[in-house]
C-alpha positions in Angstrom: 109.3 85.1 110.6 109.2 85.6 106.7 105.1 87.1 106.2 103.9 88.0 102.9 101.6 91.0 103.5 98.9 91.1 100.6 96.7 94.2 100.6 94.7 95.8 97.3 96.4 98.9 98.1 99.5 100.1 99.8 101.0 103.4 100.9 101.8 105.9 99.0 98.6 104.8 97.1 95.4 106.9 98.1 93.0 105.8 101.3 92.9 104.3 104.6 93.4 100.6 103.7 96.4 101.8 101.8 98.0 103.5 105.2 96.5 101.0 107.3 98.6 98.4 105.1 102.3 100.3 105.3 102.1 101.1 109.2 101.3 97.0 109.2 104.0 96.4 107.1 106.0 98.7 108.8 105.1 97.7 112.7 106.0 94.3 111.3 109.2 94.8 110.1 110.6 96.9 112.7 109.3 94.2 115.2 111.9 92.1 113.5 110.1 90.1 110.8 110.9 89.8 107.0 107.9 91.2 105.2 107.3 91.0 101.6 104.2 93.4 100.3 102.1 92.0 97.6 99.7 94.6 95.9 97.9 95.3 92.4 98.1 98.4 90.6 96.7 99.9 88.1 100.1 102.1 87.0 101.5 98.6 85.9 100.7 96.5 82.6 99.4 93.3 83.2 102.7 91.7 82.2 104.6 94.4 84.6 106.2 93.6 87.9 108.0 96.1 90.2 109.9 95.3 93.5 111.1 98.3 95.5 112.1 98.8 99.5 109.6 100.9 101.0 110.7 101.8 105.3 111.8 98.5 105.5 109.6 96.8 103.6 110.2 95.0 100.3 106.6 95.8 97.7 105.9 94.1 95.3 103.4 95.8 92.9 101.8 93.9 89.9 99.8 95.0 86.9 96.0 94.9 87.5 93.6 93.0 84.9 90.7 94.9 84.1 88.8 91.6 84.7 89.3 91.1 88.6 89.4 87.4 88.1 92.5 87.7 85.8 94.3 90.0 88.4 93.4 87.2 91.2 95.1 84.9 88.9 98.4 86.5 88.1 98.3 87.7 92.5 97.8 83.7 93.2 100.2 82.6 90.4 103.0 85.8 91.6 102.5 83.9 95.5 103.2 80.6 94.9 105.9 81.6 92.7 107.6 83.1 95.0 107.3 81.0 97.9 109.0 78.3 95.5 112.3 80.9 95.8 111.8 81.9 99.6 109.3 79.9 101.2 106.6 82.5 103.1 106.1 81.3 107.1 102.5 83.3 106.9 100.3 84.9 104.6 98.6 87.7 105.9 95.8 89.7 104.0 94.4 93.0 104.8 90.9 93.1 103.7 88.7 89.4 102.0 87.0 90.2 98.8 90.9 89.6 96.8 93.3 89.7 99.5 91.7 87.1 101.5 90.7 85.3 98.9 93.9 84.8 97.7 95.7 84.3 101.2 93.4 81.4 102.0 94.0 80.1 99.0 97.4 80.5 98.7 97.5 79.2 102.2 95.6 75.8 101.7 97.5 75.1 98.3 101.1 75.6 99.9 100.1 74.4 103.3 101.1 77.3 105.0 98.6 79.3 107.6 97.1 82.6 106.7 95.5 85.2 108.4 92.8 87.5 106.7 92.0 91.0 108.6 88.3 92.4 108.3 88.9 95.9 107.9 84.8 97.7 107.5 83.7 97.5 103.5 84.6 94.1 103.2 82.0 92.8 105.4 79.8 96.1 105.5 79.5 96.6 101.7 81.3 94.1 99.9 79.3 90.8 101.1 76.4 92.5 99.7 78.0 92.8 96.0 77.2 89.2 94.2 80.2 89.1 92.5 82.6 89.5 95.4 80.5 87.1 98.4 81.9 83.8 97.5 85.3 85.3 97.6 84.2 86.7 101.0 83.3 83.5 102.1 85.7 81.6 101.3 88.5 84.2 102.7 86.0 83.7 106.2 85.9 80.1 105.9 89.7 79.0 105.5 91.8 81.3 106.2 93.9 79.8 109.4 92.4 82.9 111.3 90.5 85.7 111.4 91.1 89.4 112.8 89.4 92.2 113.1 89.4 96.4 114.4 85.6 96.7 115.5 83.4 94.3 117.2 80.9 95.8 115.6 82.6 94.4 112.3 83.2 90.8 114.3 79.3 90.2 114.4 78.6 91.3 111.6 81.4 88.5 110.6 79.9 86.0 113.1 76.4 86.4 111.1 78.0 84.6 108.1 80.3 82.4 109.9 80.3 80.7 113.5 84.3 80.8 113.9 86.2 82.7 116.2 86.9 86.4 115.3 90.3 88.5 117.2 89.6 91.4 118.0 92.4 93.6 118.0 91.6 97.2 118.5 93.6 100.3 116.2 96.7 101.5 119.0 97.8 104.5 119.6 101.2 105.9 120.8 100.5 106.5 124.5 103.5 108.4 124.6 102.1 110.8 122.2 98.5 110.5 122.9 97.3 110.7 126.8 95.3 112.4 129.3 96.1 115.9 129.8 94.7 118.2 132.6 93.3 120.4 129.9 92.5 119.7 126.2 93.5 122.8 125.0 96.8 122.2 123.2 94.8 121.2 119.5 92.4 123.9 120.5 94.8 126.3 120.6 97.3 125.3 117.5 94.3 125.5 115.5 93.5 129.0 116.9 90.1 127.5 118.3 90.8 128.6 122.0 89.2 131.4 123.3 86.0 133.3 123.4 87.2 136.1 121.3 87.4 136.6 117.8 90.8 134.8 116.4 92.2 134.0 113.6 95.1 131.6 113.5 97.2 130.8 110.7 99.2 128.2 109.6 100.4 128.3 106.2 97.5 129.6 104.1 94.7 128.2 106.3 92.8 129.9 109.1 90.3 129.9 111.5 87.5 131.4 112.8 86.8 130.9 116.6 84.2 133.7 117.0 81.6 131.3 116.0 81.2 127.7 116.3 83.3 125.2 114.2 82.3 122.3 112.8 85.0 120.3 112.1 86.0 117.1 111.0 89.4 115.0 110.7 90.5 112.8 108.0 90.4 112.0 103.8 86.2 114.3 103.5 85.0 111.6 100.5 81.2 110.4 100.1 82.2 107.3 102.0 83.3 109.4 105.3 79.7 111.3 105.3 80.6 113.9 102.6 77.3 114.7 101.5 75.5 114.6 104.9 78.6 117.0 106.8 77.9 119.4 104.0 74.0 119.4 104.3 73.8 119.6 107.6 76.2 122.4 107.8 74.0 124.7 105.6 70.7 124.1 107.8 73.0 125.0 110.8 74.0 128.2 109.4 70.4 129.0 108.4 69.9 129.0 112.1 73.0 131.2 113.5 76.8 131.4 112.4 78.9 128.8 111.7 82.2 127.8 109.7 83.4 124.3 108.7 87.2 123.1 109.2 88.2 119.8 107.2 91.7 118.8 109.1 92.8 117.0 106.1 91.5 116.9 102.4 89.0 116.4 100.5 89.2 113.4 97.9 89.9 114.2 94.5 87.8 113.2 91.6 84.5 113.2 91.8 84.3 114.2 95.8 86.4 117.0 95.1 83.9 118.3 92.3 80.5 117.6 94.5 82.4 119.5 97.3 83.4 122.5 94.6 80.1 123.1 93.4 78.6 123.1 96.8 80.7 126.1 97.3 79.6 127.4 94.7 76.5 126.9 95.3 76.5 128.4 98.9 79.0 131.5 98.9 78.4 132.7 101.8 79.0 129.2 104.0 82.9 129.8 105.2 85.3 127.1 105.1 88.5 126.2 106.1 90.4 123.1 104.2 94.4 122.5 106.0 95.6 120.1 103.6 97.5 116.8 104.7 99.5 118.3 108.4 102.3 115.5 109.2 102.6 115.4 113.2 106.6 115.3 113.6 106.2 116.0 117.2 103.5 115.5 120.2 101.5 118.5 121.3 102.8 119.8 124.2 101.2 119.0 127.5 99.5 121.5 129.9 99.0 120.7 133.2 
């Protein structure tokens, strides 16, 4: 099956919608189907297209408008054209406001089914925004079908529409990821096992086990709870000892700034920040 995959971002850009996109693509491909990526970006001119092979994956990156109806435009236009060349079996967005909207589209006008996945701000914050609910809508109303991660995000999807919403849960490698006797092999890599004082290293990072940890995993941004993590971590430590681990990163920009002059602000709240850590293997397994 040839599927034209059309997401606002795509890996290597920055976010979860962009990695959510190239394990898609990627599951896709290596599940024997031709997939061709279709994303915006704003590293392109308007006039500018690019077409590179990313793990088996052929993306197609366009210049963005800085009018978002001009960018819709040129994605619809950049579609239809190429199904003219290599017809398209399926069109298949990852999130509604433009990806849908253009997939359903695209879909009715070349007669050809789509599919349009909810994937959270869509439905939670971007059906709020005037200027982006009839684009919603419309991905919700014709799009061939509808998907979905959360049920939580399929009624609030139901709410707007009465259609049928899949719910197909995020997977996991169950070869990787499974029941172990003891959950101590994270707790331990990350030099939180224990009740003594430890500190573990792993390249310039450590830990602090003496006290508790609060930790969280994942891209720290305002979005993800940023302010909230960091507020309630001060009125914890007024209280007793404490230190914060961030497995992962905070967002640059103006995240990384806020995050900075909290710091600042609070010298004496310790912190530990590990940076991106690639899992090449699966943590052992202790019986």
């Amino acid at each position: 099956m040839k599927i034209a995959l059309l997401s606002e971002k795509y890996t290597p850009d920055i976010g979860g919608l962009a990695i959510s996109a190239g394990r898609m693509g990627h599951l896709l491909a290596s599940a024997g189907h031709e997939v061709r990526v279709f994303a915006p970006s704003g590293n392109l001119t308007p006039s500018e297209k690019r077409t590179l092979p990313h793990s088996g994956v052929s993306v197609t990156r366009f210049g963005a408008h800085k009018r978002v109806d001009d960018t819709l435009v040129d994605w619809f236009e950049l579609i239809v054209d190429e199904h003219k060349h290599e017809p398209f079996d399926l069109l298949h967005a990852y999130f509604l406001p433009m990806a849908g909207f253009v997939a359903a589209y695209a879909g009715k006008y070349l007669n050809i089914p789509s599919v349009v996945s909810i994937r959270g701000n869509d439905i939670e914050r971007a059906a709020f925004d005037p200027s982006k609910f009839s684009h919603v809508m419309f991905a919700l109303q014709n799009a061939s079908a509808v998907t979905t991660n959360a049920s939580e995000l399929a009624k609030k999807a139901k709410a707007f529409i009465d259609r049928e919403i899949f719910l197909i849960p995020n997977g996991i490698d169950t070869e990787c990821f499974k029941p172990m006797g003891r959950n101590l092999a994270l707790a331990e890599a990350l030099g939180l096992g224990g009740g003594k004082k430890k500190e573990e290293r792993s390249g310039e990072w450590k830990v602090d086990s003496s006290v508790p940890v609060i930790g969280f995993v994942g891209e720290l941004r305002e979005k993800k709870g940023l302010p909230t993590l960091l507020s309630a971590y001060a009125q914890i430590y007024k209280k007793q000892p404490a230190s914060l681990l961030i497995v992962g990163e905070v967002r640059g920009g103006e995240d990384k700034k806020w995050f900075d002059e909290f710091l600042l602000s609070n010298p004496q709240l310790p912190n530990t920040i590990t940076g991106q850590i690639p899992i090449t293997t699966c943590p052992p397994t202790i019986p």
